[in-house]
PDB file of N, CA, C and O in Angstrom:
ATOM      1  N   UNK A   1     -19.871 -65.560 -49.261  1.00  0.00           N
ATOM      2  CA  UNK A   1     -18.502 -65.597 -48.795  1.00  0.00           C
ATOM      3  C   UNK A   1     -18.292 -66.909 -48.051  1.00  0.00           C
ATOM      4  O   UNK A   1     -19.018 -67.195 -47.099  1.00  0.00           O
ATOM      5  N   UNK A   2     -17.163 -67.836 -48.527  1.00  0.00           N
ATOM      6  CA  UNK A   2     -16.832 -69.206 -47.916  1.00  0.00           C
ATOM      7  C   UNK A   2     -15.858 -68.862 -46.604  1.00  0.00           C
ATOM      8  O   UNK A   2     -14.642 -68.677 -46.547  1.00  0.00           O
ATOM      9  N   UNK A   3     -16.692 -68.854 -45.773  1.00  0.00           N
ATOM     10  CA  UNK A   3     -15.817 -68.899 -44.073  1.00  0.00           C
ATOM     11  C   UNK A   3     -15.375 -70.415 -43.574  1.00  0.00           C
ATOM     12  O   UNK A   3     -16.251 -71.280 -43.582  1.00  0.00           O
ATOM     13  N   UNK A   4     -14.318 -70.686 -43.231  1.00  0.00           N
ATOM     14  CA  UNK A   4     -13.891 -71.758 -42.682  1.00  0.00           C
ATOM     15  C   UNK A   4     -13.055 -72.128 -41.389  1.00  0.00           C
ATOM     16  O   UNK A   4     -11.871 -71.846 -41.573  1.00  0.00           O
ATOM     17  N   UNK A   5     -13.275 -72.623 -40.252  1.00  0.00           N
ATOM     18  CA  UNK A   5     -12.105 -72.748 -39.453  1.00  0.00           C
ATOM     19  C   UNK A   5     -11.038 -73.956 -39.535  1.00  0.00           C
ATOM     20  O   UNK A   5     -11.251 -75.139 -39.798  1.00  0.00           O
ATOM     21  N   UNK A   6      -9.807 -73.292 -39.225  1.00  0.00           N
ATOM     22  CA  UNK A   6      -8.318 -74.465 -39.448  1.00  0.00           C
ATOM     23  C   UNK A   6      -8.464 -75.194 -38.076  1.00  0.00           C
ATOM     24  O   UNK A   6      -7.914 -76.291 -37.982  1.00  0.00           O
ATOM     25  N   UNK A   7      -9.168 -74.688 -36.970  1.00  0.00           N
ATOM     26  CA  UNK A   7      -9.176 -75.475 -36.138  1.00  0.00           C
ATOM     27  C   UNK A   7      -7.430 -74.942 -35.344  1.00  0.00           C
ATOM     28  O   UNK A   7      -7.308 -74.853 -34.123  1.00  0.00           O
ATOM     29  N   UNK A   8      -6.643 -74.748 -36.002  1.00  0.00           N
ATOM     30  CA  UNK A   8      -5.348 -74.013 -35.468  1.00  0.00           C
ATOM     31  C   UNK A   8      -5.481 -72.915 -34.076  1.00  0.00           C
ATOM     32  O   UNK A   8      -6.682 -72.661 -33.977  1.00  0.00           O
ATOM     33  N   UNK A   9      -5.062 -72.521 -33.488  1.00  0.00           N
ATOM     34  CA  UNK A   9      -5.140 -71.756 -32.168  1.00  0.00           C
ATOM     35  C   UNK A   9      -4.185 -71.697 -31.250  1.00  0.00           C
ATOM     36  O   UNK A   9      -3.414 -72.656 -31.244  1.00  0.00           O
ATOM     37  N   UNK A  10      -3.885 -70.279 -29.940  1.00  0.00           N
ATOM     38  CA  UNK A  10      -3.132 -70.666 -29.312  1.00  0.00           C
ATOM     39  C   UNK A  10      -3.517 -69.380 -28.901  1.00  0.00           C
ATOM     40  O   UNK A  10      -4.180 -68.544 -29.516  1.00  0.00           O
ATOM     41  N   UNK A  11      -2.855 -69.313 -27.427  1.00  0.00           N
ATOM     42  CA  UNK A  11      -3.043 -68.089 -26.808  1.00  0.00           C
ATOM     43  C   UNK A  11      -2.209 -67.066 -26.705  1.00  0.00           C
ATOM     44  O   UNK A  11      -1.108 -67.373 -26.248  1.00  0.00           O
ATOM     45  N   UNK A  12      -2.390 -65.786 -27.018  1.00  0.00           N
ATOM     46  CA  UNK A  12      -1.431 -64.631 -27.679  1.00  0.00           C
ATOM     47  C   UNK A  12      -1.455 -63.689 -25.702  1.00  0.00           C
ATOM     48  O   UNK A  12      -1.865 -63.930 -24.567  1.00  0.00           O
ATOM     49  N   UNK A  13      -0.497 -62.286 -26.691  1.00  0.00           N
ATOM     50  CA  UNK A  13      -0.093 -61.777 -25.260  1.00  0.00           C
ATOM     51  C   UNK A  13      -1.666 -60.980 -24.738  1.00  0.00           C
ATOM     52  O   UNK A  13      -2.423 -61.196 -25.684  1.00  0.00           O
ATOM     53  N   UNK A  14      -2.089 -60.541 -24.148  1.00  0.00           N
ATOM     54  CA  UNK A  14      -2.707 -59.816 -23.807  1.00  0.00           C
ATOM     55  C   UNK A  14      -4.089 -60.890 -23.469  1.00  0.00           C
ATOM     56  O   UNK A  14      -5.195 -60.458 -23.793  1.00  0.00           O
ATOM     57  N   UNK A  15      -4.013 -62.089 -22.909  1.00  0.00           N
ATOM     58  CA  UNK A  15      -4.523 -63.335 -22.360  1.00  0.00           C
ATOM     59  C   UNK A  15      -5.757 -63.272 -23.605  1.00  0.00           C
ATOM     60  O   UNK A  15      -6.948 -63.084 -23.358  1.00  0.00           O
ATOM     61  N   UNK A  16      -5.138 -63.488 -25.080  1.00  0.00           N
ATOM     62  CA  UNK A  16      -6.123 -63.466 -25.638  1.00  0.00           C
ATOM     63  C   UNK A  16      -5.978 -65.018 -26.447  1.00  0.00           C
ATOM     64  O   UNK A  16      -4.804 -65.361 -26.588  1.00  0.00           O
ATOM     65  N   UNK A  17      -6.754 -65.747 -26.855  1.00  0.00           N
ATOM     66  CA  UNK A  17      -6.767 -66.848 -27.801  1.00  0.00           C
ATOM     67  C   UNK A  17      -6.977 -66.179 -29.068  1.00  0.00           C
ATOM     68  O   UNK A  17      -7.900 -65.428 -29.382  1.00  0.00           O
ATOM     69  N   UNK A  18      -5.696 -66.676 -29.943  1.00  0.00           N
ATOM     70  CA  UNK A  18      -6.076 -66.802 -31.449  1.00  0.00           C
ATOM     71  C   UNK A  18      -6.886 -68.068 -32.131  1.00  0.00           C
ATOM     72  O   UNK A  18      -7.434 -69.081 -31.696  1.00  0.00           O
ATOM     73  N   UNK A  19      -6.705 -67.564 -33.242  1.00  0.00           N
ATOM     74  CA  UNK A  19      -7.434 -68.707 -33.971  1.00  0.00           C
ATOM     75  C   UNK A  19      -7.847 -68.475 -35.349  1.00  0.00           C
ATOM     76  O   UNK A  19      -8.600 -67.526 -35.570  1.00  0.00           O
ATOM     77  N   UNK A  20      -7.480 -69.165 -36.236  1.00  0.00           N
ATOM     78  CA  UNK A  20      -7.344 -69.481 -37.802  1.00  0.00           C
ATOM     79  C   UNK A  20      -8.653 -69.504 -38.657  1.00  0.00           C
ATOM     80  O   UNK A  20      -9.477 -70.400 -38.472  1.00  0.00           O
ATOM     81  N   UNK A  21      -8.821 -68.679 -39.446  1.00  0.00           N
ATOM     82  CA  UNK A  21      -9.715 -69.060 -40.427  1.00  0.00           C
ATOM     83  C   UNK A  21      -9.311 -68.480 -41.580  1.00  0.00           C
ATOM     84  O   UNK A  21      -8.534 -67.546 -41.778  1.00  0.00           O
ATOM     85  N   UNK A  22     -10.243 -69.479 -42.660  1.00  0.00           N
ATOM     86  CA  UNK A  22      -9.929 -69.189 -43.795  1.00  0.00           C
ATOM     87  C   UNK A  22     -11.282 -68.803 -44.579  1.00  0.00           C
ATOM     88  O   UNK A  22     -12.325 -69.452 -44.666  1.00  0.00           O
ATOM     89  N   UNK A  23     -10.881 -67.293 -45.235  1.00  0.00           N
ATOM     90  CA  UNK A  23     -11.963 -66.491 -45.649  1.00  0.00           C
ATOM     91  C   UNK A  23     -11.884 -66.497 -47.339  1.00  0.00           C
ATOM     92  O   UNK A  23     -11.119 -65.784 -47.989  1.00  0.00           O
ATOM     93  N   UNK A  24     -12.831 -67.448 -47.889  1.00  0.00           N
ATOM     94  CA  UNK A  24     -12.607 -67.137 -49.661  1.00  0.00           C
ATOM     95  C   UNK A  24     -10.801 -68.193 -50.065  1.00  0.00           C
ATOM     96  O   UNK A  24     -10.258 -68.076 -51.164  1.00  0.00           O
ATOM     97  N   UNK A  25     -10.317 -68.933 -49.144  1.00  0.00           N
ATOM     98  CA  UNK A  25      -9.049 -69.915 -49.530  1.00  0.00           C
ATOM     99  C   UNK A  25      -8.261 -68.944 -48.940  1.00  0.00           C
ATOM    100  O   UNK A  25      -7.072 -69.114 -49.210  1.00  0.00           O
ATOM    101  N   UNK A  26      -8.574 -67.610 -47.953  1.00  0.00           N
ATOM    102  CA  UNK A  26      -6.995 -66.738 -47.533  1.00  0.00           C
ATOM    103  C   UNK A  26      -7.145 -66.862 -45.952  1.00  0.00           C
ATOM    104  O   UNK A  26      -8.203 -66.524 -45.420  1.00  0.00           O
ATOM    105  N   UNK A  27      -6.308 -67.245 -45.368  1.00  0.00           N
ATOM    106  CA  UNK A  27      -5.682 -67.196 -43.880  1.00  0.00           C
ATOM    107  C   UNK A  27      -6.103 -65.836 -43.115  1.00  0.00           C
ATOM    108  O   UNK A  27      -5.883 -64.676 -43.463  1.00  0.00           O
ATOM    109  N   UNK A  28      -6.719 -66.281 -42.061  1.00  0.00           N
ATOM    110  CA  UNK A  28      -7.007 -64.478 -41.673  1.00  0.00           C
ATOM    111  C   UNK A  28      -6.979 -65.068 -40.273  1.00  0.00           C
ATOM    112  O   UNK A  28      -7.583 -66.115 -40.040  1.00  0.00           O
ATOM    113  N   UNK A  29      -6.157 -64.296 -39.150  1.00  0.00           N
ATOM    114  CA  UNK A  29      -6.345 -64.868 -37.818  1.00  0.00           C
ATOM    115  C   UNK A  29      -7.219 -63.548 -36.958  1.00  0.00           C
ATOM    116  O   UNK A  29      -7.385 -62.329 -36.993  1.00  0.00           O
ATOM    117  N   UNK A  30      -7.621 -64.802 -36.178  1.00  0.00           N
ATOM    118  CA  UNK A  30      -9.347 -63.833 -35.262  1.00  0.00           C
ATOM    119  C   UNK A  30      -8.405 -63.832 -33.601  1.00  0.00           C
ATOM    120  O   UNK A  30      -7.365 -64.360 -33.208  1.00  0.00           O
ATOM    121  N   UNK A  31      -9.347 -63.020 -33.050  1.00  0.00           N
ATOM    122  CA  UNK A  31      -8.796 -64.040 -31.571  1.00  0.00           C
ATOM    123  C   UNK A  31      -9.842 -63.251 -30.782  1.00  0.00           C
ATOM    124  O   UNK A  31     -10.250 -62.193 -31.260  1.00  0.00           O
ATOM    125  N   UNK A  32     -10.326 -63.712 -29.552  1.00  0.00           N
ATOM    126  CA  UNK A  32     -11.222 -63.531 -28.419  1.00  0.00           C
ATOM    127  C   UNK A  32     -10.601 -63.227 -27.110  1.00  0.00           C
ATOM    128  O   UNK A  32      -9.675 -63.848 -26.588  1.00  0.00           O
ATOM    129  N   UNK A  33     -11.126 -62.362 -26.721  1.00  0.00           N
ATOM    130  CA  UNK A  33     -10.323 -61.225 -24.918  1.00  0.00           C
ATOM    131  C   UNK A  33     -10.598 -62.574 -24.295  1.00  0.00           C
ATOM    132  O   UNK A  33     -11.178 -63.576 -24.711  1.00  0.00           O
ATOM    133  N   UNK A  34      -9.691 -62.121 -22.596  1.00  0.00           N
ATOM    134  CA  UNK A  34      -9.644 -62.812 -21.829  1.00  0.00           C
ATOM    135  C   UNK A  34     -11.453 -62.354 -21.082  1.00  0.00           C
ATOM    136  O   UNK A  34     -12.322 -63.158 -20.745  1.00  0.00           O
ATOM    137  N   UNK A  35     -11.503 -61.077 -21.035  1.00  0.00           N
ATOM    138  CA  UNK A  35     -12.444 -60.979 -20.461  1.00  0.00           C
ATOM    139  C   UNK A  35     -14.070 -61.506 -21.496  1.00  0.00           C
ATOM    140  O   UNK A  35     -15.104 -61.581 -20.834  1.00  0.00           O
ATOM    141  N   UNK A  36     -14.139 -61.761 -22.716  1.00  0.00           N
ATOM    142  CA  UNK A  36     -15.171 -62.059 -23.796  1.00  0.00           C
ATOM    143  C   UNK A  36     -15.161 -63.939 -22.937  1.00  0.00           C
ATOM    144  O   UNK A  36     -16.078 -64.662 -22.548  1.00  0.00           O
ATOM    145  N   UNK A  37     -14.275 -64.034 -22.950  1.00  0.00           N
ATOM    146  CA  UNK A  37     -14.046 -65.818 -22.096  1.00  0.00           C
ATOM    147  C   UNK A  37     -14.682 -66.220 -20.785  1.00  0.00           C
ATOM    148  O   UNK A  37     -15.318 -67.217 -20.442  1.00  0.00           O
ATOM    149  N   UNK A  38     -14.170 -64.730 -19.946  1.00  0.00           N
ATOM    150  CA  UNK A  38     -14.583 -64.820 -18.453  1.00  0.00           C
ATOM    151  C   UNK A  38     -16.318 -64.544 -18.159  1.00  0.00           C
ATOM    152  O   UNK A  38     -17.037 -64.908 -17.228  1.00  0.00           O
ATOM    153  N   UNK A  39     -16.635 -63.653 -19.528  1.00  0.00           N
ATOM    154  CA  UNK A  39     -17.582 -63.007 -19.424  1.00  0.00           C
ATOM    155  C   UNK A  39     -18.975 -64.010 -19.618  1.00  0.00           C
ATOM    156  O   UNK A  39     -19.792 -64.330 -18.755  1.00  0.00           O
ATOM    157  N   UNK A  40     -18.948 -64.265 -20.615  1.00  0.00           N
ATOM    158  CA  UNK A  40     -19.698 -65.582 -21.247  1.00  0.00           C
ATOM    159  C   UNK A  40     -19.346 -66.912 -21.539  1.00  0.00           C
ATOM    160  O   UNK A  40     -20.003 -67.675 -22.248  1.00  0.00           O
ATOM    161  N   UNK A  41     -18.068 -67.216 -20.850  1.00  0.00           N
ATOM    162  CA  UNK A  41     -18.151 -68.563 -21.256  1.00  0.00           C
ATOM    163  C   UNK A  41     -17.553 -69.277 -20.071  1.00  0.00           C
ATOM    164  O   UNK A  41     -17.182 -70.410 -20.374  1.00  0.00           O
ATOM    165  N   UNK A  42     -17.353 -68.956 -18.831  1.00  0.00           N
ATOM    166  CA  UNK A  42     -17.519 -69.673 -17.286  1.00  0.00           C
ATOM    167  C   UNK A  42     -15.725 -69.007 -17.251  1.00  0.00           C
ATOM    168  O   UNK A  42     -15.374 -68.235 -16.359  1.00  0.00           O
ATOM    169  N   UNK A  43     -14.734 -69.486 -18.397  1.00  0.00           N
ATOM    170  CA  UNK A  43     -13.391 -69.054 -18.157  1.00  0.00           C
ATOM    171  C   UNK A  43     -12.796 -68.713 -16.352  1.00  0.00           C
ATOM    172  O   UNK A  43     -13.180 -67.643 -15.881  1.00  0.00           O
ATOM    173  N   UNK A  44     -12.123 -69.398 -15.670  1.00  0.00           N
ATOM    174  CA  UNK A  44     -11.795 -68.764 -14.442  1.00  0.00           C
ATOM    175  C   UNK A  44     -10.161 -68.813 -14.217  1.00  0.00           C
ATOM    176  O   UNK A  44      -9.503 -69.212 -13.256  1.00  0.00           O
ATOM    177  N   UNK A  45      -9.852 -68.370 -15.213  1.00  0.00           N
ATOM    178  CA  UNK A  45      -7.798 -68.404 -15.047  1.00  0.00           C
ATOM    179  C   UNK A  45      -7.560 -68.044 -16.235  1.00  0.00           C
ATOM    180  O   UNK A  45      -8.251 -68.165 -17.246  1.00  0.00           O
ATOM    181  N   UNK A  46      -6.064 -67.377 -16.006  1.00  0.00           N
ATOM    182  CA  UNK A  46      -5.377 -66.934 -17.254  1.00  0.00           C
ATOM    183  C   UNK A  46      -4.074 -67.765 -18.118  1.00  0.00           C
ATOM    184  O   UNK A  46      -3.618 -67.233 -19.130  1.00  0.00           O
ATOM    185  N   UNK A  47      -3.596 -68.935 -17.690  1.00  0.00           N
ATOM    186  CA  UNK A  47      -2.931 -70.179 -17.722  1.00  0.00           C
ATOM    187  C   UNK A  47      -3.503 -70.184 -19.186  1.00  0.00           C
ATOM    188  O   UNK A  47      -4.594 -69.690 -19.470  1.00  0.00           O
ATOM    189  N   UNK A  48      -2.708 -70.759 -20.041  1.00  0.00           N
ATOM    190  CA  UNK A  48      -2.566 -71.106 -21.063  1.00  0.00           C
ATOM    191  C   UNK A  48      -3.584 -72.111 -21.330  1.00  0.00           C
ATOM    192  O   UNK A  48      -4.433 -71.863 -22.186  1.00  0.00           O
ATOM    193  N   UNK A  49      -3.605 -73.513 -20.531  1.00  0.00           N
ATOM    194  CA  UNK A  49      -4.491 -74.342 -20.406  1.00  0.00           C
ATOM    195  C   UNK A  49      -5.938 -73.862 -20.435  1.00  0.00           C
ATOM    196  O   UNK A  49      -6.756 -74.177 -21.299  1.00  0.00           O
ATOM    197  N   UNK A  50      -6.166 -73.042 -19.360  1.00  0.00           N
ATOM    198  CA  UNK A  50      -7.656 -72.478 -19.179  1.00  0.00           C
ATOM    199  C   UNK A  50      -8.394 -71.850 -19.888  1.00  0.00           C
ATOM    200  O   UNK A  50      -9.617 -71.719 -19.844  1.00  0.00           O
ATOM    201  N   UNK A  51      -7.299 -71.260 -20.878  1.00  0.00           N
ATOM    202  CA  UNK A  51      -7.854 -70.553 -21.832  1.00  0.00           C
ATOM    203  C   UNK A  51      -8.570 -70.774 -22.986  1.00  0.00           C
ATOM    204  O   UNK A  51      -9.655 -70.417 -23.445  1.00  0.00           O
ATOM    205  N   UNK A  52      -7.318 -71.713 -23.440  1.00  0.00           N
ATOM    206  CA  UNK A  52      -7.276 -73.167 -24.247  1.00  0.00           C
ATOM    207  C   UNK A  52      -8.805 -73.832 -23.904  1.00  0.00           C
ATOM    208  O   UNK A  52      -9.775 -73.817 -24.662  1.00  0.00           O
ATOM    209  N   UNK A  53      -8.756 -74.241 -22.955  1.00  0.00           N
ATOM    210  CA  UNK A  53      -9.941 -75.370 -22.636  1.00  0.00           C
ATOM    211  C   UNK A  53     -11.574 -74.725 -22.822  1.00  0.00           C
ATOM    212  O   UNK A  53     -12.574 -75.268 -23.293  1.00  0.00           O
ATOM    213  N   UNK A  54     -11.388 -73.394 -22.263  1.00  0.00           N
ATOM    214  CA  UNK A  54     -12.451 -72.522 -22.167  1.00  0.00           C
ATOM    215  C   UNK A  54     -12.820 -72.061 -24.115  1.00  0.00           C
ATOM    216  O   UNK A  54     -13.945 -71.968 -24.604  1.00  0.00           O
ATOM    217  N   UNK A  55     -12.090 -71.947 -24.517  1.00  0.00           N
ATOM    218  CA  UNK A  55     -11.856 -72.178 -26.042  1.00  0.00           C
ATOM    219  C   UNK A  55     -12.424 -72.814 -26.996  1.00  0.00           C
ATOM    220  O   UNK A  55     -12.972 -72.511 -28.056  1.00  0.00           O
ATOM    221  N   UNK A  56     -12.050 -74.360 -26.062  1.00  0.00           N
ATOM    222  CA  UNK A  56     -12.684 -75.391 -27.049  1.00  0.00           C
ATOM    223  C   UNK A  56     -13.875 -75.337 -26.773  1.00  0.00           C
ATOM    224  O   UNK A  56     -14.811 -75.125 -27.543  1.00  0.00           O
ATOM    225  N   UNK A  57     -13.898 -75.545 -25.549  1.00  0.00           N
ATOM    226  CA  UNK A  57     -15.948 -75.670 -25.128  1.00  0.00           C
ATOM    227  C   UNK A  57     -16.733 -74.607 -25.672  1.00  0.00           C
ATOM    228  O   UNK A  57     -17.960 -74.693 -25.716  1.00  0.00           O
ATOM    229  N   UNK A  58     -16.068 -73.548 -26.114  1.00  0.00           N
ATOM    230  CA  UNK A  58     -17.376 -72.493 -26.433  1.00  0.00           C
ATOM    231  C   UNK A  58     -16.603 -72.386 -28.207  1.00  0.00           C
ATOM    232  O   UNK A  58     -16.431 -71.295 -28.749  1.00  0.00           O
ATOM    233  N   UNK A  59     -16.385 -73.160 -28.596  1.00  0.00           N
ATOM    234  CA  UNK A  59     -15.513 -72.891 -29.975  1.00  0.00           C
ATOM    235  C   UNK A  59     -16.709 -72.199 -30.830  1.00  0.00           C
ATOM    236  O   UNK A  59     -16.820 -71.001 -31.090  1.00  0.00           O
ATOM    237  N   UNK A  60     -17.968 -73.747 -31.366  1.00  0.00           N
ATOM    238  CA  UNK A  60     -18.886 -73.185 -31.899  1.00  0.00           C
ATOM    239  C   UNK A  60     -19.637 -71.704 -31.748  1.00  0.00           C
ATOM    240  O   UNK A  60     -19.981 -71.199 -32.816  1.00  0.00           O
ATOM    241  N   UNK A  61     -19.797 -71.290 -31.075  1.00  0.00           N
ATOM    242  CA  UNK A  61     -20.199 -70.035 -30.345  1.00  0.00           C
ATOM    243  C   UNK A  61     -19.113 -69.144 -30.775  1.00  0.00           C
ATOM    244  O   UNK A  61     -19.422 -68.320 -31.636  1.00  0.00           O
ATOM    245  N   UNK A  62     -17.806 -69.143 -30.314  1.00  0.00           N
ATOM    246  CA  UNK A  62     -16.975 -68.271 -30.782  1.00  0.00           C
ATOM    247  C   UNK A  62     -16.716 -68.440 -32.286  1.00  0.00           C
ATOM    248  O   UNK A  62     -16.196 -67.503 -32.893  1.00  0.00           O
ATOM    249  N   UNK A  63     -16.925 -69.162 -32.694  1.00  0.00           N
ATOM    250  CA  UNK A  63     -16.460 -69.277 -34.175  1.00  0.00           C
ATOM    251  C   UNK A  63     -18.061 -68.210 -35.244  1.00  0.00           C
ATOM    252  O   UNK A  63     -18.091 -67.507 -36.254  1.00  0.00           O
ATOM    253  N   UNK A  64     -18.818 -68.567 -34.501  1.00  0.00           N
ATOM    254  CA  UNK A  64     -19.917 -67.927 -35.166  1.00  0.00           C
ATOM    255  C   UNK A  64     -20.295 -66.555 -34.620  1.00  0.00           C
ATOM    256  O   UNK A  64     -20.809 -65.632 -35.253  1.00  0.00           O
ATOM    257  N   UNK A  65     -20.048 -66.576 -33.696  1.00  0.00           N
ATOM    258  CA  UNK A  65     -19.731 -64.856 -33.776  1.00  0.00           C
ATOM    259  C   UNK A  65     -18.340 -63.990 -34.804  1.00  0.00           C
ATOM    260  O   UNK A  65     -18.407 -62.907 -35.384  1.00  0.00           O
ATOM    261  N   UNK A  66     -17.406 -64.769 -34.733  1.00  0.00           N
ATOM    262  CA  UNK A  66     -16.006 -64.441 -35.723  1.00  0.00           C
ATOM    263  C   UNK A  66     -16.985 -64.832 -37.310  1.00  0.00           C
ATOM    264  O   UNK A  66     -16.939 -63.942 -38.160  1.00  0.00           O
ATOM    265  N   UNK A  67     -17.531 -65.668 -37.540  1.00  0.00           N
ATOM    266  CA  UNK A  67     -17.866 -65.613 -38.763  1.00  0.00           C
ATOM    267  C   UNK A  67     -19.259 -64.571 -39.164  1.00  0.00           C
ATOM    268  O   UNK A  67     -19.472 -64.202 -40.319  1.00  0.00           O
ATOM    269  N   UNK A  68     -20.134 -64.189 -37.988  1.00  0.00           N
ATOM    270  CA  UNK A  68     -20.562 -62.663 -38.322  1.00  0.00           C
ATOM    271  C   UNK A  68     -19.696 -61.556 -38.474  1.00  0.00           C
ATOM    272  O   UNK A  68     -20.066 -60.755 -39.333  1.00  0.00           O
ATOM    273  N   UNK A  69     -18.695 -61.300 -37.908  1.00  0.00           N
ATOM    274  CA  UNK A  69     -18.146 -60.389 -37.834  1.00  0.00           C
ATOM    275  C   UNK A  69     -17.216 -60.081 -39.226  1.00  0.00           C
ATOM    276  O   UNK A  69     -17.031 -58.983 -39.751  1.00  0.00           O
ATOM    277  N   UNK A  70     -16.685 -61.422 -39.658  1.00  0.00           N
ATOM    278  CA  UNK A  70     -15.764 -61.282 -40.884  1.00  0.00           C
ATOM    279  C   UNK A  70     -16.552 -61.332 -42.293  1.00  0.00           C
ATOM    280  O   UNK A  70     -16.151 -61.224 -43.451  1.00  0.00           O
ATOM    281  N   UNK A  71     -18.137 -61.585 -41.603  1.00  0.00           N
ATOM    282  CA  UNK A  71     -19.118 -61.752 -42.890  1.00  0.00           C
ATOM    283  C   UNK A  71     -18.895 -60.180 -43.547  1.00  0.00           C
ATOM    284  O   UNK A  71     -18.535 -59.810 -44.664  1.00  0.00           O
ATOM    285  N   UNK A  72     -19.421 -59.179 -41.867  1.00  0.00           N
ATOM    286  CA  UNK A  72     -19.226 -58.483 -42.062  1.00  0.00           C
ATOM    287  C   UNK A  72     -18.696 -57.338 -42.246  1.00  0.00           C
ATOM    288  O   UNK A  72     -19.357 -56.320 -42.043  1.00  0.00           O
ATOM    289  N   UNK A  73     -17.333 -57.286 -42.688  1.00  0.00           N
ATOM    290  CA  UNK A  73     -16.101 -56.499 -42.365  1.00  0.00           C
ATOM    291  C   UNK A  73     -15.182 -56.831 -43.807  1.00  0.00           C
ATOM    292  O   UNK A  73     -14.050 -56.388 -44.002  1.00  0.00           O
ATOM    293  N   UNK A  74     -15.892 -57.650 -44.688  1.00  0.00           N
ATOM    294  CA  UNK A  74     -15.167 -58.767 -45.866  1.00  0.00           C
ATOM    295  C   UNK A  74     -14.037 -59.723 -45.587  1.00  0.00           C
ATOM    296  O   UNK A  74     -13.091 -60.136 -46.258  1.00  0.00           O
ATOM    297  N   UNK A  75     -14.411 -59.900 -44.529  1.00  0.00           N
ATOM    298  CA  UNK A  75     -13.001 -60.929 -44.321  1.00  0.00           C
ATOM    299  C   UNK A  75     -11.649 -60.835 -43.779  1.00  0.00           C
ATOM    300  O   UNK A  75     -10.699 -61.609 -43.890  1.00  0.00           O
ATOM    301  N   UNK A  76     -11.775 -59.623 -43.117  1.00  0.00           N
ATOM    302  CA  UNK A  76     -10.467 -58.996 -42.463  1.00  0.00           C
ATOM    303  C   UNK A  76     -10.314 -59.823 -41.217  1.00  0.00           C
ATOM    304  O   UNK A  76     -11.181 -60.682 -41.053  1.00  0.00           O
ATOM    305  N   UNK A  77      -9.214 -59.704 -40.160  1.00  0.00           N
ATOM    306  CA  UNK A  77      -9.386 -59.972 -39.284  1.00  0.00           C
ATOM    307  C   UNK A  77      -9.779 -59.120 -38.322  1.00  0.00           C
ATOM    308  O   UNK A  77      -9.673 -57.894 -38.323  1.00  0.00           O
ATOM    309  N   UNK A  78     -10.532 -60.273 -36.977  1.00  0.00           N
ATOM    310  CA  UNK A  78     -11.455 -59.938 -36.180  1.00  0.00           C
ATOM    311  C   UNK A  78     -10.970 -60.280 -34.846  1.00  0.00           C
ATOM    312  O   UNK A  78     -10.573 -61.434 -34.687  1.00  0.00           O
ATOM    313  N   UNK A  79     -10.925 -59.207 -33.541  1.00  0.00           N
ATOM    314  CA  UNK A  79     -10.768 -59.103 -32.191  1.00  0.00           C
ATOM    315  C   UNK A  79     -11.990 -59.114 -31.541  1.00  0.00           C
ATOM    316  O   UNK A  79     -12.703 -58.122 -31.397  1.00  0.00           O
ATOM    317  N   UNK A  80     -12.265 -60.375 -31.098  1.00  0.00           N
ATOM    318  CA  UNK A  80     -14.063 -60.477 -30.444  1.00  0.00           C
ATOM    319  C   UNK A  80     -13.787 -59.666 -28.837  1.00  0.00           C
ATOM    320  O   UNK A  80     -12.842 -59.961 -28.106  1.00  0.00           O
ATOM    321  N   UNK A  81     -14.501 -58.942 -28.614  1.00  0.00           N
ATOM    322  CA  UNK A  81     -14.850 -58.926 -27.280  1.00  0.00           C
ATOM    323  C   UNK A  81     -15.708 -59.028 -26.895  1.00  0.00           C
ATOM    324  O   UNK A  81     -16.602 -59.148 -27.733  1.00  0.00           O
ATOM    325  N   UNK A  82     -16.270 -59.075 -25.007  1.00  0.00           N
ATOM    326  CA  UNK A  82     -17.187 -59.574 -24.563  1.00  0.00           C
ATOM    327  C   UNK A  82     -18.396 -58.946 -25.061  1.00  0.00           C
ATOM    328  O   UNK A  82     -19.438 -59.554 -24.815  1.00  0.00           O
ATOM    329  N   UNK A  83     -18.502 -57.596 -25.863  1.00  0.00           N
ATOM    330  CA  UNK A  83     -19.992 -56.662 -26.254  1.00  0.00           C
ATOM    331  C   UNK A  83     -20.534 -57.622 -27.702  1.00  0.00           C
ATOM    332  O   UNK A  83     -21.503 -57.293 -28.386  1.00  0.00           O
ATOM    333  N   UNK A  84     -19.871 -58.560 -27.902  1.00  0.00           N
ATOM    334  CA  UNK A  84     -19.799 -59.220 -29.388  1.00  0.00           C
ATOM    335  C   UNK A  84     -20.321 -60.424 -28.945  1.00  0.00           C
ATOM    336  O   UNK A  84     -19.917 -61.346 -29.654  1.00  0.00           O
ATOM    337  N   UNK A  85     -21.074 -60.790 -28.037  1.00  0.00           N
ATOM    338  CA  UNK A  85     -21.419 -62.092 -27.945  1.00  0.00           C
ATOM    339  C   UNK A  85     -23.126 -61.591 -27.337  1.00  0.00           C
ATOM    340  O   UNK A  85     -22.990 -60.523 -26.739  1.00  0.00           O
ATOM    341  N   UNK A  86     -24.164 -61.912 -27.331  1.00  0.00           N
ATOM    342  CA  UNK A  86     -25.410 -61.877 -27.083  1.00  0.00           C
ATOM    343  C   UNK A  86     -25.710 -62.810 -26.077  1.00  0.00           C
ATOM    344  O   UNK A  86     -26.869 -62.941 -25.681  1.00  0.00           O
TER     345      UNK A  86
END
């Protein structure tokens, strides 16, 4: 299965970041809790910016947990939370 990220993103209601991938050439959006951010990845604010920033720095990491998850699920979309990261 060809997983890809658009690199696209933004932060949705429930202080969560989305974010774009493309599973097999089809659009499927993922997104990661505020608390999956706070939890493992330093995150200390709910500001758009912080989220954002906290985002980019752990992208790789978040992106490869979203691409286990959609490995395994066929490609649906995926809501990471903090029990989803090791």
């Amino acid at each position: 299965m060809t997983i890809e990220f658009s690199g696209r993103r933004h932060v949705v209601a429930a202080s969560r970041v989305a974010f774009e991938a493309s599973v097999e050439g089809r659009e499927v959006w993922c997104s990661v809790s505020l608390d999956a951010l706070n939890d493992h990845f330093g995150n200390d604010g709910t500001s758009s910016h912080a989220l954002l920033s906290t985002f980019e720095n752990a992208r790789l990491r978040i992106e490869e947990a979203a691409k286990r998850l959609l490995a395994h699920n066929g490609g649906q979309s995926v809501e990471l939370e903090t029990g989803d990261f090791k």
